[in-house]
SEKOLVO-428176 format. One record per atom (N, C-alpha, C, O, CB): residue in one letter; atom name; x, y, z. Coordinates in steps of 0.05 Angstrom, whole numbers, plus 32768, in hexadecimal, padded with zeros to 4 digits. Glycine has a CB too. Layout:
SEKOLVO-428176
  res  atom    c1    c2    c3
    A    CA     X     Y     Z
...
end
This chain:
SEKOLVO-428176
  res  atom    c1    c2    c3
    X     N  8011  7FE9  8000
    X    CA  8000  8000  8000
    X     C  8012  8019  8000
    X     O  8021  801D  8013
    X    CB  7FED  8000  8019
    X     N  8011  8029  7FEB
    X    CA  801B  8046  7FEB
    X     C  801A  805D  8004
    X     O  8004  8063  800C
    X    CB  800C  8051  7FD7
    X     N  802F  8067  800F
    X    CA  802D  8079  802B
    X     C  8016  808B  801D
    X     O  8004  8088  802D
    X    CB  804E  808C  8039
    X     N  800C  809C  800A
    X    CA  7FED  80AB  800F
    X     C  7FDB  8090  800F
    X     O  7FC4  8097  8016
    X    CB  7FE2  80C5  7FF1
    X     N  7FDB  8074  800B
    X    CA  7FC0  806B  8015
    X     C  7FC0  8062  802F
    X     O  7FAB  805C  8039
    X    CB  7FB4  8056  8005
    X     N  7FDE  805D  8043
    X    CA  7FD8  805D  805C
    X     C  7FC8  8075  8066
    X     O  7FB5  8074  8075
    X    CB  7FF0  805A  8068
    X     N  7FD1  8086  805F
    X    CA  7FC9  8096  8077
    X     C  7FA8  809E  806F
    X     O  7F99  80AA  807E
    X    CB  7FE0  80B3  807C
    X     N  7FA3  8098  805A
    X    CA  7F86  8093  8057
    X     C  7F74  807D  8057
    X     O  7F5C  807C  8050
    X    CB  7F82  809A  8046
    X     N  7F83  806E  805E
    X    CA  7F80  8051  806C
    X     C  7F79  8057  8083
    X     O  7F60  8055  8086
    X    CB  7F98  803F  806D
    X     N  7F84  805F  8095
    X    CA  7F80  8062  80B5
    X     C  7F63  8079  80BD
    X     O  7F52  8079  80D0
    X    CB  7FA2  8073  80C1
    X     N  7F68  8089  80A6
    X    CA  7F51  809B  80AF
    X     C  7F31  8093  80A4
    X     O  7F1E  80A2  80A8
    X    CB  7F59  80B9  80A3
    X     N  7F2E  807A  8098
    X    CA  7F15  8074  808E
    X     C  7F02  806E  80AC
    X     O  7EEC  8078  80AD
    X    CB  7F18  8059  8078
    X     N  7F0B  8061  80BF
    X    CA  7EFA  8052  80CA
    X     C  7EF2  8069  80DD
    X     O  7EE2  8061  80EE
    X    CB  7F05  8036  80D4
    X     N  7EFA  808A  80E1
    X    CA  7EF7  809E  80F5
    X     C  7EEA  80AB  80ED
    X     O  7EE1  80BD  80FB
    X    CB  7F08  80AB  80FE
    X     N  7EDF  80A8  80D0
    X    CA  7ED5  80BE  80C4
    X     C  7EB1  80BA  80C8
    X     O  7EA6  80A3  80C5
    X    CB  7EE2  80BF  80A2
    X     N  7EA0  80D2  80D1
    X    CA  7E81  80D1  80D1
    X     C  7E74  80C6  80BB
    X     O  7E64  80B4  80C0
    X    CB  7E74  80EA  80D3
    X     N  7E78  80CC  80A2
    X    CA  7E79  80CC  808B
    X     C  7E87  80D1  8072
    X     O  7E8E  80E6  8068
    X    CB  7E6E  80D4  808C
    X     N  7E89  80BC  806B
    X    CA  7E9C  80AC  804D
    X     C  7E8B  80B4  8033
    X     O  7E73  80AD  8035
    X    CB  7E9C  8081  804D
    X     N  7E90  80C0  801F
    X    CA  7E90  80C7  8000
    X     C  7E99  80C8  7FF3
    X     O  7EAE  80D3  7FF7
    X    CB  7E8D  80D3  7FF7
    X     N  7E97  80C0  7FDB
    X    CA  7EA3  80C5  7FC5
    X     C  7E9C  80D0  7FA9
    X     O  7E86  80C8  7FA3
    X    CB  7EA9  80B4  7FC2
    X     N  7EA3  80DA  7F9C
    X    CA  7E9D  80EA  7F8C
    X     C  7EA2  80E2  7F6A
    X     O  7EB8  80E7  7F60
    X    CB  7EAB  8100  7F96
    X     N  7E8D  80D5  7F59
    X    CA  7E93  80D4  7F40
    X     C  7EAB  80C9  7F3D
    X     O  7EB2  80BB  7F50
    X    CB  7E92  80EB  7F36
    X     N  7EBE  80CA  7F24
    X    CA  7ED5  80B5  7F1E
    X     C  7EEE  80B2  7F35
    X     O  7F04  80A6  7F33
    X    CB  7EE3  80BE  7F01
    X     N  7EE0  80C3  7F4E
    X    CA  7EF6  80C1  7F62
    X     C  7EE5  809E  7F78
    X     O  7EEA  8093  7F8E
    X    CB  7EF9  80EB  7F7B
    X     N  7ED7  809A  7F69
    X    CA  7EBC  807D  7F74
    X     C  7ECE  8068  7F61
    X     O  7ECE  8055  7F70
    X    CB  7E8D  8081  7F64
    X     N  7EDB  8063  7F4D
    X    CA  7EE4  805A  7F3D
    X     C  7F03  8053  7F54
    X     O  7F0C  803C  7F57
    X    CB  7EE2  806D  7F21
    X     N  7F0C  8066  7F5F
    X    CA  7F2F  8069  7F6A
    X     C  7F20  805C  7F85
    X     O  7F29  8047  7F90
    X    CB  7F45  8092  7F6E
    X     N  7F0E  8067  7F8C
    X    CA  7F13  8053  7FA9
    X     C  7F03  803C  7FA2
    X     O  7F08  802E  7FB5
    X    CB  7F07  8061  7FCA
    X     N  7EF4  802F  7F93
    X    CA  7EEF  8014  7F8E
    X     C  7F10  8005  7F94
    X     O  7F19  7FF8  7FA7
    X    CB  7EE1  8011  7F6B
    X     N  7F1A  800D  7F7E
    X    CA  7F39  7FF5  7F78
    X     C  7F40  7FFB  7F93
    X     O  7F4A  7FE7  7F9D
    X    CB  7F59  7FFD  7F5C
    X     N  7F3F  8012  7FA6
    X    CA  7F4D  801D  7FC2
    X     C  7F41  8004  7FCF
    X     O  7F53  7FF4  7FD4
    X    CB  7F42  803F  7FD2
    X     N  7F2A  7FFA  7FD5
    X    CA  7F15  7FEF  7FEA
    X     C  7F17  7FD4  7FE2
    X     O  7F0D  7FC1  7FEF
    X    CB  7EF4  7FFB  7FE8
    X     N  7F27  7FCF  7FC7
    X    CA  7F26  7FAD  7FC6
    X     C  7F3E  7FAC  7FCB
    X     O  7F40  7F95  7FC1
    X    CB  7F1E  7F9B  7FAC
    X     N  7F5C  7FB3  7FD5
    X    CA  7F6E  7FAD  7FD8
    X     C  7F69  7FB3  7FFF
    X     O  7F7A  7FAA  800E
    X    CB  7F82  7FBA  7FC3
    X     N  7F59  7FBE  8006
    X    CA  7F59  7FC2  8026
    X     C  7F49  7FB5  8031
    X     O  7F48  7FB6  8049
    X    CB  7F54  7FDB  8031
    X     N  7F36  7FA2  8020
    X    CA  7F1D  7F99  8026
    X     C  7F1B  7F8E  8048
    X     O  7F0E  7F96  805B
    X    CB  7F17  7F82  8010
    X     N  7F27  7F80  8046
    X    CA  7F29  7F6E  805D
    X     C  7F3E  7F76  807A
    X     O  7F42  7F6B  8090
    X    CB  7F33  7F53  8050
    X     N  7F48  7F8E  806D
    X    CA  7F59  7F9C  8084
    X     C  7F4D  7FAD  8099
    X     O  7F54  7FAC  80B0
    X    CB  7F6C  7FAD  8078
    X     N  7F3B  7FBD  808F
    X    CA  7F28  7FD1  809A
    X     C  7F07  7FCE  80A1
    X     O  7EFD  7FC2  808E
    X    CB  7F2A  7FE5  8086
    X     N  7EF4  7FD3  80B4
    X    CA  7EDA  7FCC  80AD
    X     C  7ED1  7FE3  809B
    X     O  7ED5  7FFB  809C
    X    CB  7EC7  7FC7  80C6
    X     N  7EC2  7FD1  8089
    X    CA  7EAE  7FE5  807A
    X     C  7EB9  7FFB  8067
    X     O  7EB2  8011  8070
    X    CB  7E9E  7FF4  8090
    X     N  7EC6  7FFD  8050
    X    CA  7EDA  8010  8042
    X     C  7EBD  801B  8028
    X     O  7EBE  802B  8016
    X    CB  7F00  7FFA  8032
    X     N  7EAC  800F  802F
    X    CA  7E91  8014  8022
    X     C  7E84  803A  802C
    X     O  7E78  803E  8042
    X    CB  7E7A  7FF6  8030
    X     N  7E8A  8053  8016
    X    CA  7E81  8063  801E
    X     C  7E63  806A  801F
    X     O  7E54  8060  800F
    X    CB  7E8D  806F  8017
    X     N  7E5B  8079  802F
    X    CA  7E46  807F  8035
    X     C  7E32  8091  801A
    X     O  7E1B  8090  8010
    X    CB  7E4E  808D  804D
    X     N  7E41  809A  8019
    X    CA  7E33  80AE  7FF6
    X     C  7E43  80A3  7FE5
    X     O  7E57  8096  7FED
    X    CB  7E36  80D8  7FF0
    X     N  7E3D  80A7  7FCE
    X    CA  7E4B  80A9  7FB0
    X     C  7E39  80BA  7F9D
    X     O  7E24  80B7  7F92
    X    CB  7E4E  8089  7FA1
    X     N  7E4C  80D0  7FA0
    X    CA  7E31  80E4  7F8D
    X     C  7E4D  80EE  7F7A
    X     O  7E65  80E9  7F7D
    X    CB  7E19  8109  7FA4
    X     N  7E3C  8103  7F5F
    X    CA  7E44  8109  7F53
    X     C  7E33  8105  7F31
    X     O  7E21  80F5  7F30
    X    CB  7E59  8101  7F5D
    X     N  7E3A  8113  7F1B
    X    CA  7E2A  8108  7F04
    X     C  7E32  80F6  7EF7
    X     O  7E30  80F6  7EDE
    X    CB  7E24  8117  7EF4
    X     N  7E3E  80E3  7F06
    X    CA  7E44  80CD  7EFB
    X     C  7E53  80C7  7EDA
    X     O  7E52  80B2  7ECE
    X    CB  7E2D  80C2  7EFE
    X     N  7E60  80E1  7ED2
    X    CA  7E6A  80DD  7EB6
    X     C  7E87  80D1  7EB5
    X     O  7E96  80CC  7EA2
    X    CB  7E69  80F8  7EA6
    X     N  7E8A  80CF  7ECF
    X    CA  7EAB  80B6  7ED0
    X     C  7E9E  80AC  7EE6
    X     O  7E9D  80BF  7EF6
    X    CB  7ED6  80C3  7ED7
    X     N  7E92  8099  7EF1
    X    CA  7E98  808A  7F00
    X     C  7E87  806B  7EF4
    X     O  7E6F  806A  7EED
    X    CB  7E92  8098  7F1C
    X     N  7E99  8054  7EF3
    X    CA  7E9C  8044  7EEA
    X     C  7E81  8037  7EF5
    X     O  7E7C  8039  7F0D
    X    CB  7EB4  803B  7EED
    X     N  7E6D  8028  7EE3
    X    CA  7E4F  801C  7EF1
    X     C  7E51  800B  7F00
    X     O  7E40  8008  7F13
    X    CB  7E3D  8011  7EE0
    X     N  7E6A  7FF8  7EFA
    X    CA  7E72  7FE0  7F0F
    X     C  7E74  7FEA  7F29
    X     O  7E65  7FE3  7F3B
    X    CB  7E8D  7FD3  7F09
    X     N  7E8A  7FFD  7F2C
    X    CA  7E90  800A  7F47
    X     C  7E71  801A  7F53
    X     O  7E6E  8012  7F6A
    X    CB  7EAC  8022  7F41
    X     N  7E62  8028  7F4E
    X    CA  7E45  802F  7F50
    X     C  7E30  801A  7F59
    X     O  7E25  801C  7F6F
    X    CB  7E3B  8039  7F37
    X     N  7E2C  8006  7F4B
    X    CA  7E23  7FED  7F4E
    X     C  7E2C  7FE0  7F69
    X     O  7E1E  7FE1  7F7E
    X    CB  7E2D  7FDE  7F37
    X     N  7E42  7FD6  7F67
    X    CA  7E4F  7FCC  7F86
    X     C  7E53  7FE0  7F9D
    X     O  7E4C  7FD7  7FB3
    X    CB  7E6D  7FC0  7F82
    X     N  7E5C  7FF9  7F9F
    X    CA  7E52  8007  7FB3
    X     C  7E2B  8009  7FBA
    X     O  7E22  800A  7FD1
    X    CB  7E60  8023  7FAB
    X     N  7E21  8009  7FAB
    X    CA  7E01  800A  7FB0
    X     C  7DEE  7FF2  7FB5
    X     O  7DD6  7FF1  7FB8
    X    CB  7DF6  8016  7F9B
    X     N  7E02  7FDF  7FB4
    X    CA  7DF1  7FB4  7FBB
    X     C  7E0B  7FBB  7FD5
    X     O  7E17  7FA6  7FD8
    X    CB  7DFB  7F87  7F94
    X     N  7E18  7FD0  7FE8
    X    CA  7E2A  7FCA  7FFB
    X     C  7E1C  7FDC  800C
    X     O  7E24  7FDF  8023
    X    CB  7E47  7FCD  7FF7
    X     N  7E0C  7FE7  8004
    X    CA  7DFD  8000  8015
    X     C  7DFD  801C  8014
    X     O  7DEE  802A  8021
    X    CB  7E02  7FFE  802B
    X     N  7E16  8026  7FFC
    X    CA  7E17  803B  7FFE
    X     C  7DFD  8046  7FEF
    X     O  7DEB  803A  7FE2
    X    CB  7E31  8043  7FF8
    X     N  7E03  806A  7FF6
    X    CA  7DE0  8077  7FE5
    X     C  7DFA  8082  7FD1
    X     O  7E11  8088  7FD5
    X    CB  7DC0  809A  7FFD
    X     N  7DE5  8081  7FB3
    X    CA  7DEF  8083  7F94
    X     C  7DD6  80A1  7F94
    X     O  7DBD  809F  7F93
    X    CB  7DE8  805C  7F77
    X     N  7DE9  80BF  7F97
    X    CA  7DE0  80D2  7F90
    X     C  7DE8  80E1  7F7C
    X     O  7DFD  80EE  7F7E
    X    CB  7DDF  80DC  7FA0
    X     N  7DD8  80E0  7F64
    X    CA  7DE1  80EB  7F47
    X     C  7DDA  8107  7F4A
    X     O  7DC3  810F  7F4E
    X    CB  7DD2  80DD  7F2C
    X     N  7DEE  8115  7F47
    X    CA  7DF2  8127  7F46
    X     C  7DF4  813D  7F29
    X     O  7E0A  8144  7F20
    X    CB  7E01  8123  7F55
    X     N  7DD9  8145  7F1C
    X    CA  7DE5  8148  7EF5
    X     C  7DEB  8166  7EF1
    X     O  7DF3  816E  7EDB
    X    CB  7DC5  813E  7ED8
    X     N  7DE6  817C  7F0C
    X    CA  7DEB  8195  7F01
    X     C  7E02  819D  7EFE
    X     O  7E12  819C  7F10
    X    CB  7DE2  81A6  7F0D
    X     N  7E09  81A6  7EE6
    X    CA  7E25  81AF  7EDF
    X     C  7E2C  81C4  7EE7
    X     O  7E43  81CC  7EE6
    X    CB  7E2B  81AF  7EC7
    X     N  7E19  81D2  7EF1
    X    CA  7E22  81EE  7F00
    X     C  7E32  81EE  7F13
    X     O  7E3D  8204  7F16
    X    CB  7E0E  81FD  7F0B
    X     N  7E38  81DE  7F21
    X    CA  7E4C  81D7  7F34
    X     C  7E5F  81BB  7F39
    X     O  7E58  81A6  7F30
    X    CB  7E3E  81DB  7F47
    X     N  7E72  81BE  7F45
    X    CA  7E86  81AD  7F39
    X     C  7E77  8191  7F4E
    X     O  7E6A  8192  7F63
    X    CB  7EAC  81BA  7F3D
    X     N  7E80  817E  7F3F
    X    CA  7E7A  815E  7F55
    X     C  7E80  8168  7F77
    X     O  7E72  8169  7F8B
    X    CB  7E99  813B  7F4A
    X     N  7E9B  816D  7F72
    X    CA  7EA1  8170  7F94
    X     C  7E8D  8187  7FA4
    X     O  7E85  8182  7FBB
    X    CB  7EC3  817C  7F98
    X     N  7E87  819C  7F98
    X    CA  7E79  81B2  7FA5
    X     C  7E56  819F  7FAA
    X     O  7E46  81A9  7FB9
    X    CB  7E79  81D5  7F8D
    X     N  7E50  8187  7F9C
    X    CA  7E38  8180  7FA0
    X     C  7E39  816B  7FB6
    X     O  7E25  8169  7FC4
    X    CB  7E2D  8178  7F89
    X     N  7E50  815A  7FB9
    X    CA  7E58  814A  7FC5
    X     C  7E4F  8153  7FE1
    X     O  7E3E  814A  7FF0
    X    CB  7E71  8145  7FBF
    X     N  7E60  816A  7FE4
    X    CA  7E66  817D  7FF9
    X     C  7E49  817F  8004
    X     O  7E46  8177  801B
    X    CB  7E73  819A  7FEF
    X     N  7E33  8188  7FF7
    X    CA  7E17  818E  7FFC
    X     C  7E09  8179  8001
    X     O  7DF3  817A  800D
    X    CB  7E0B  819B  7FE9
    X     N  7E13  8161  7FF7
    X    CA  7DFE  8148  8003
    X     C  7E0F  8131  8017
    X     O  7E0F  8118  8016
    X    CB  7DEF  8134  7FE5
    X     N  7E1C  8140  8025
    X    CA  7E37  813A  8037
    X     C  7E1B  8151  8052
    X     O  7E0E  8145  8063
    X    CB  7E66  814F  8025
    X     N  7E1A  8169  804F
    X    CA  7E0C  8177  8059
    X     C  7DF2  816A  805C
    X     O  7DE9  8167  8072
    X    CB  7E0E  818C  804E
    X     N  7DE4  8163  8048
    X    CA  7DCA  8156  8056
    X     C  7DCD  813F  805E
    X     O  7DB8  8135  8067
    X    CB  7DB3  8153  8046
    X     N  7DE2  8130  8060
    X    CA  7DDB  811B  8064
    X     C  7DDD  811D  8085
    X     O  7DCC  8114  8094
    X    CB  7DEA  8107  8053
    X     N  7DFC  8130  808E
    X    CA  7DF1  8133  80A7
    X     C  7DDC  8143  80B0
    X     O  7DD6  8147  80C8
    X    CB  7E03  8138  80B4
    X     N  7DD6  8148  80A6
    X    CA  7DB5  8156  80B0
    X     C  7D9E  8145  80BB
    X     O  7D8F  8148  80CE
    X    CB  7DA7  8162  8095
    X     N  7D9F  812C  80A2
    X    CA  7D95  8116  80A7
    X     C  7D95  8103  80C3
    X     O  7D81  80F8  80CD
    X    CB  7D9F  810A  8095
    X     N  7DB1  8104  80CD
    X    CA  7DBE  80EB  80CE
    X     C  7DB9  8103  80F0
    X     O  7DBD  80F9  8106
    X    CB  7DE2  80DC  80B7
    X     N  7DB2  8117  80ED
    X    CA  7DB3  8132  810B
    X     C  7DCF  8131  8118
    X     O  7DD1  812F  8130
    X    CB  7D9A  812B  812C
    X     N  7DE3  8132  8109
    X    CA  7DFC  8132  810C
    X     C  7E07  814D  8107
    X     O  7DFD  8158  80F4
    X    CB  7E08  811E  80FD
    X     N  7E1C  815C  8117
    X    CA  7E1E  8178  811C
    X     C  7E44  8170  8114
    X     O  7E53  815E  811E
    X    CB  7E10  8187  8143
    X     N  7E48  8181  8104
    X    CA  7E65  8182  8104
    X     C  7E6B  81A6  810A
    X     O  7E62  81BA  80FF
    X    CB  7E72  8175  80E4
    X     N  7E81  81A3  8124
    X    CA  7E8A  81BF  812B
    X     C  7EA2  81BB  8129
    X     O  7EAB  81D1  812C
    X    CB  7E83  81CC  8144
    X     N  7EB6  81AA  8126
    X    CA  7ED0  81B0  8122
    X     C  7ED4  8196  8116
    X     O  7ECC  8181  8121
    X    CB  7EE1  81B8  813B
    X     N  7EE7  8197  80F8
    X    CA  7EF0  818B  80EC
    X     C  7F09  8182  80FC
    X     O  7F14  8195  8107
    X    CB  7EF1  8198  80D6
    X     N  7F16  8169  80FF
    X    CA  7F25  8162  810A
    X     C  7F38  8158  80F8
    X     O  7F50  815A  80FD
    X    CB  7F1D  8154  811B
    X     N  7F2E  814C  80E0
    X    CA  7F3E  8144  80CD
    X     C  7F35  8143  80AE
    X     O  7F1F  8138  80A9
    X    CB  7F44  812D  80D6
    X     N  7F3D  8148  80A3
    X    CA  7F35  8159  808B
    X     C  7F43  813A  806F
    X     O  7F56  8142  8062
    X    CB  7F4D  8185  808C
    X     N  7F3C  8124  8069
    X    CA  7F4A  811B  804D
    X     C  7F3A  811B  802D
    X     O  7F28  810E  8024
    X    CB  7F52  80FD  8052
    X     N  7F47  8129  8026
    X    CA  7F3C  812D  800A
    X     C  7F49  811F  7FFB
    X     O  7F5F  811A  8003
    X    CB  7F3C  8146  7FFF
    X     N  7F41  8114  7FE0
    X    CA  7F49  8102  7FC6
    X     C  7F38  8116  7FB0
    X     O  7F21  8120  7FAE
    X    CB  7F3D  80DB  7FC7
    X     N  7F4E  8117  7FA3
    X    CA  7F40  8129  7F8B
    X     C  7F50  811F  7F71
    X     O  7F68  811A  7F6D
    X    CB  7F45  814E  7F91
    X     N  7F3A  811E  7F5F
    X    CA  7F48  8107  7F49
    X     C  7F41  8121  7F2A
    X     O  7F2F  8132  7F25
    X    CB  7F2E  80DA  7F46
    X     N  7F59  8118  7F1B
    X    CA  7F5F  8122  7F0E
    X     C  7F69  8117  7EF2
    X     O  7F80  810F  7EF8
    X    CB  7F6A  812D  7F1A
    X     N  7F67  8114  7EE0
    X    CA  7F6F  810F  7EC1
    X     C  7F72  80F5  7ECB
    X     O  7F84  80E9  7EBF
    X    CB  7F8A  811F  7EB0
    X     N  7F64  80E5  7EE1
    X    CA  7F62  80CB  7EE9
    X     C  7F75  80C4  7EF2
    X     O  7F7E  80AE  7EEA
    X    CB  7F5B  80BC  7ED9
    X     N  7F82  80D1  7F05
    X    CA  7FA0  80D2  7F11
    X     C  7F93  80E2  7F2F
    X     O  7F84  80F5  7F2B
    X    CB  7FBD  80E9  7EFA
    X     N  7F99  80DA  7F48
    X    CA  7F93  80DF  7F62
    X     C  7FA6  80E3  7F74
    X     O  7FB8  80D3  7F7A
    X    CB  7F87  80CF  7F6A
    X     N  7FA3  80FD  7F80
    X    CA  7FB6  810B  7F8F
    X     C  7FA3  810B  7FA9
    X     O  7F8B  8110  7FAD
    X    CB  7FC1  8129  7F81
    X     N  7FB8  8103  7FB8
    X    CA  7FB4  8101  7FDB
    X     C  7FC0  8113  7FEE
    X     O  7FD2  8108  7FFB
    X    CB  7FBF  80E7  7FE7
    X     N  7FBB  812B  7FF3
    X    CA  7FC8  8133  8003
    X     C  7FD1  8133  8017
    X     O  7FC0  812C  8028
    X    CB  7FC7  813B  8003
    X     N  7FE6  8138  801E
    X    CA  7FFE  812B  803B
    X     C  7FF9  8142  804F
    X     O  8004  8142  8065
    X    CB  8029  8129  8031
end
């Protein structure tokens, strides 16, 4: 395992809520079958986005694992800024209050190449 997927390894199982975003659903699929059995549950909670890169297989098997498949088609705003907003209802939902970010990991994918920041 690559030192950026340790340390995003460690932070899956602390986090309130797990998402992923469009063809960045594609990067943590292959992520979640090489950790499968290391971690509980590497299955995120949302997968939104307009789905114009993210692979149907990977969509499919996150959503028969429990995650919620939120399509997201307005182009007025970018995948992540929608992500972001149904990240917000969901704790709304869920009556979960976030006042201080403790730990912040983002994956942001690019020309299908993913940068982790350290």
């Amino acid at each position: 395992m690559q030192e950026y997927n340790v340390k995003l390894f460690y932070s899956i199982p602390t986090a309130s809520i797990r998402a992923t975003v469009d063809g960045g659903t594609n990067v943590w699929y292959e992520f979640s079958q090489e950790i499968q059995n290391a971690i509980n549950n590497p299955i995120p909670d949302l997968v939104t986005g307009d789905f114009d890169s993210a692979e149907t297989r990977c969509l499919n098997y996150f959503e028969a694992h429990g995650a919620k498949i939120i399509h997201t088609p307005d182009q007025d705003e970018t995948d992540f800024n929608k992500c972001v907003r149904q990240i917000r209802i969901e704790l709304a939902a869920r009556e979960m209050k976030v006042y201080l970010l403790k730990k912040f990991s983002m994956c942001v994918g690019y020309d299908g190449g993913v940068f982790f920041p350290r």
